[in-house]
C-alpha positions in Angstrom: -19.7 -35.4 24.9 -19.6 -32.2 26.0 -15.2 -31.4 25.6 -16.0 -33.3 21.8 -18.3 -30.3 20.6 -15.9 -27.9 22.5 -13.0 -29.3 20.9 -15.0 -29.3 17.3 -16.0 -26.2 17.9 -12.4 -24.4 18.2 -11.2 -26.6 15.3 -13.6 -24.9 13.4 -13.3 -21.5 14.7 -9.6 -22.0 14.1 -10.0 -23.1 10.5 -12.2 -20.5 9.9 -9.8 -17.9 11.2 -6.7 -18.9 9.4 -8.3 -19.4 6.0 -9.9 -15.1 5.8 -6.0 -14.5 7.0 -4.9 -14.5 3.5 -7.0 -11.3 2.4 -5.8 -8.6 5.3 -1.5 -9.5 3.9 -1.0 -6.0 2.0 0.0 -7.7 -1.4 -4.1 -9.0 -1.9 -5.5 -5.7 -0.4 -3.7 -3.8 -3.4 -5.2 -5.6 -6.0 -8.0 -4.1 -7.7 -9.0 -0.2 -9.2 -7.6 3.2 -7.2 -8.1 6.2 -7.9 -5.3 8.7 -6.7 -7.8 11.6 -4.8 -5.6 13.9 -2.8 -1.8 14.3 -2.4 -0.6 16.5 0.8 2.7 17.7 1.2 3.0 18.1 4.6 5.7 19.8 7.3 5.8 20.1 11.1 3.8 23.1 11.2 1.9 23.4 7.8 0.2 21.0 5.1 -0.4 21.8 1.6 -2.8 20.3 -0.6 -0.7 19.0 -4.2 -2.4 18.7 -7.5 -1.7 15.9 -10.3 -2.7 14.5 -13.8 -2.2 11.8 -12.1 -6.0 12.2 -10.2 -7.6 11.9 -13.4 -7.3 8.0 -14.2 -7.5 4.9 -12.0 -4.8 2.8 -11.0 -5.3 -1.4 -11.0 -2.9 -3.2 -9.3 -2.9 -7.3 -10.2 -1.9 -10.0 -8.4 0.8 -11.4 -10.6 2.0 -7.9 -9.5 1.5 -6.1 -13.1 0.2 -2.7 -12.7 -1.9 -0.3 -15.2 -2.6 3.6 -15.0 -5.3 4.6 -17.5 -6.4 7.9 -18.4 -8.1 9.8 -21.4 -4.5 10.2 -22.8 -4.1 6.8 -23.0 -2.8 3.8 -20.5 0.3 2.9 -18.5 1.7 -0.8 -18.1 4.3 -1.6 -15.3 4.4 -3.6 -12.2 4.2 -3.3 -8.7 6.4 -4.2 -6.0 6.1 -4.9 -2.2 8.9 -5.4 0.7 9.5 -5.4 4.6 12.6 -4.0 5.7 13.9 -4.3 9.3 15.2 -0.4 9.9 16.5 -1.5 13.4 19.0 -0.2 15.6 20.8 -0.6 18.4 19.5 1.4 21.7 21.7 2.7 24.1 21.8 0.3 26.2 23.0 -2.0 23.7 19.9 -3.9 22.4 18.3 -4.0 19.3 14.9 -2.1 18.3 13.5 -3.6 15.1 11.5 -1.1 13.3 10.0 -3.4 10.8 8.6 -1.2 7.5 7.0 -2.3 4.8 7.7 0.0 0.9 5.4 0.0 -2.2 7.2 0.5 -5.5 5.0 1.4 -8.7 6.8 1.6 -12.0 4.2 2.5 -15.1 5.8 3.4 -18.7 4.1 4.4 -22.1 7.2 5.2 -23.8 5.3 5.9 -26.9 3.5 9.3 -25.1 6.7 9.5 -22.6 4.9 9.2 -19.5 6.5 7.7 -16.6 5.7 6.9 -13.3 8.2 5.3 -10.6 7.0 6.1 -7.4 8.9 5.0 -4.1 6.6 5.1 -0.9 8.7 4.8 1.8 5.4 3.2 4.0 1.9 3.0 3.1 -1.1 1.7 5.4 -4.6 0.7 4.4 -7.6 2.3 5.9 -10.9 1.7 6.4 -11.1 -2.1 6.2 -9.2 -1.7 3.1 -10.7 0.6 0.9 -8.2 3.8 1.2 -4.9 3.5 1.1 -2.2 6.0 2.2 1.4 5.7 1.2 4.0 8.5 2.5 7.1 9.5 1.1 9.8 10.7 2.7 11.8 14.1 2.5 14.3 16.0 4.4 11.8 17.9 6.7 8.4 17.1 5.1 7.0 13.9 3.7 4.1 13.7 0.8 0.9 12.0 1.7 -0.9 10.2 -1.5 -4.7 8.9 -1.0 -6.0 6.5 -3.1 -9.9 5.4 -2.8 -10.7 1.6 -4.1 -13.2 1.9 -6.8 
């Protein structure tokens, strides 16, 4: 009697488990309202806060990966786009490291106002249980930071 309600008991657990999987993948954390708060250029030695007209709006990412950008001078329409790359290489003693990374692309137009966004993050991560989100790019020497808060 006893190994049944144990055995129940993990099945459920298990179920459980696997089912609130789906909402930590990166593609269903995006979705939903950011708003861009703070962008840091930042170097070995020195950071500097970056300013954008880009802070002023809110971002909404969907899940059939369409993306918007509105702001008082108007709104944005793109998509959005998510991949893991293996950046691997091969050590010296011959075996291969796999550096798995995974890139957010965000591509917003209004042609008619000739705004354009197509931003390349080279890695992002999500922070407190999902509600910020910090995506990096890279540069020769320096990288630039970009925080976005969930709304």
């Amino acid at each position: 009697m006893q190994v049944k309600l144990y055995s129940i008991s993990f099945i459920v657990v298990s179920l459980l488990t696997l089912s609130s999987c789906k909402k930590w993948l990166p593609e269903n954390r995006i979705e939903g309202s950011w708003q861009l708060t703070e962008i840091q250029k930042r170097r070995p030695f020195s950071n500097e806060n970056v300013s954008s007209v880009y802070q002023q709006g809110t971002f909404t990412f969907f899940e059939d990966r369409t993306a918007r950008y509105t702001d008082a001078n108007g709104t944005m329409q793109g998509s959005w786009e998510m991949r893991s790359f293996d950046n691997g290489y091969t050590d010296s003693d011959g075996n291969w490291q796999s550096q798995t990374r995974n890139v957010l692309w965000v591509k917003l137009y209004d042609f008619s106002s000739n705004r354009v966004i197509d931003w390349y993050f080279d890695r992002f991560d999500f922070r407190d249980s999902g509600q910020r989100l910090f995506a990096f790019m890279d540069g020769s020497g320096y990288d630039y930071r970009y925080c976005f808060n969930k709304r």
